[in-house]
N, C-alpha and C positions, 0 to 999 in steps of 0.2 A: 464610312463603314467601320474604321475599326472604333472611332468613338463610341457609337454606337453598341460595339461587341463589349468595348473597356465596359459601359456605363451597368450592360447587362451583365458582366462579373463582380460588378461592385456591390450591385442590387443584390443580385444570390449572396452575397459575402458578406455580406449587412445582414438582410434576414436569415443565412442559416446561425448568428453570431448570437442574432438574439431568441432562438430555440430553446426552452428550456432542458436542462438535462434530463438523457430520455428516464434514466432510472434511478429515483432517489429511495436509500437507505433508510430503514426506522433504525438505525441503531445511532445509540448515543458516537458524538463525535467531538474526540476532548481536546481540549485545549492542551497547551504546553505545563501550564501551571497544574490543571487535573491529572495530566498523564504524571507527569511528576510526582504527584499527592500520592499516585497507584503505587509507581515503581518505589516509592520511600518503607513500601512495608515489601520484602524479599519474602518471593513463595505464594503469595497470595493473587496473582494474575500469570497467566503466559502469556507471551506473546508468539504471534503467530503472525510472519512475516509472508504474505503471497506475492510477491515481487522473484521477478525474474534475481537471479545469483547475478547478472551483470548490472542489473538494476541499484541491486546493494553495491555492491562495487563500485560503481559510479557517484551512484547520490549519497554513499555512508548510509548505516542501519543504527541498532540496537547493539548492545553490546552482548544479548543474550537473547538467542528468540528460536523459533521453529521455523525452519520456512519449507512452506510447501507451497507452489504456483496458483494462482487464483483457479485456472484451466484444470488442474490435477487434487482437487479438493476432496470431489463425490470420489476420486477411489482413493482416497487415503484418512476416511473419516475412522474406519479403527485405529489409526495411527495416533490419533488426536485428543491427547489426557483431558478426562472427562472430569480429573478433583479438583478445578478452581476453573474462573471465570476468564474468557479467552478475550484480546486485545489484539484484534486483526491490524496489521501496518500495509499501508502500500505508497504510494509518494503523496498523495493529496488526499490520500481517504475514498476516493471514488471507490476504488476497485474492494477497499479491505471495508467499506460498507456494505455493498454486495455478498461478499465474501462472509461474512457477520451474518447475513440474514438467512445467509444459505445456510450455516452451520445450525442457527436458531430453530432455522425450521426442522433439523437433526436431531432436534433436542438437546444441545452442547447450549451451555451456558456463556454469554456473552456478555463481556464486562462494555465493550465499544467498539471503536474503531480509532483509527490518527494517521494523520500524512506525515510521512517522514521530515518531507522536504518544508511543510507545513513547523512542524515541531522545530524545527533547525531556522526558520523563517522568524519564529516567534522569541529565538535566542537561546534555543536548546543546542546541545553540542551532538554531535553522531560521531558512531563510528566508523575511519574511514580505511575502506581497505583497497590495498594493491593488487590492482588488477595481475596475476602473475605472466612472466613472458614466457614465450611458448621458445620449448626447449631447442638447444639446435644443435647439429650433428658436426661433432668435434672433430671425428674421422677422417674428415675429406683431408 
């Protein structure tokens, strides 16, 4: 019986592996070398980071960017400088593709999208921040 049970988790785990992803982006998705080409002219892209703050922290960001949470996008689209072409980041692109097309459909201009970890994969450097420690009570 448990062969049986194993053989029928392996099967699901097989087929849901080869699923294609449920929602692909039309936005451009740059390489290490294009992202680089962008960020070599200052002022001319933002970036717009939708990663969790512990996300940056962990996997290293941008050394300049915006971040607003993929989740918290539609209420923060006044927030979001409309004079150059936006460069959504999230770890692999998934999310900051999404994120891209959401804003497109906003009318916001969109230069692409890039995975962090993707970039840093490719031989890009991030930046890496300390998580800070939570404070503790000196008193006692």
């Amino acid at each position: 019986m448990r062969k049986i049970a194993l053989l029928i988790l392996l099967t699901a785990a097989v087929s849901f592996a080869q699923q294609p992803a449920a929602t692909t982006s039309k936005a451009k998705i740059f390489t290490r070398a294009e992202f680089d080409a962008l960020m070599a002219k200052p002022g001319s892209v933002l970036l717009l980071d939708v990663r969790r703050p512990t996300e940056i922290a962990m996997n290293g960001g941008f050394p300049v960017y915006l971040n607003i949470q993929a989740e918290d996008l539609e209420k923060h689209l006044a927030e979001i400088p409309k004079d150059r072409p936006i460069i959504t980041v999230s770890n692999h692109a998934h999310r900051a593709g999404i994120a891209a097309d959401l804003l497109e459909s906003k009318g916001i201009k969109i230069a692409g999208a890039i995975g962090a970890q993707v970039y840093e994969s490719e031989g890009g450097t991030l930046v890496k921040y300390e998580i800070p420690k939570p404070a503790t009570d000196d008193k006692k």
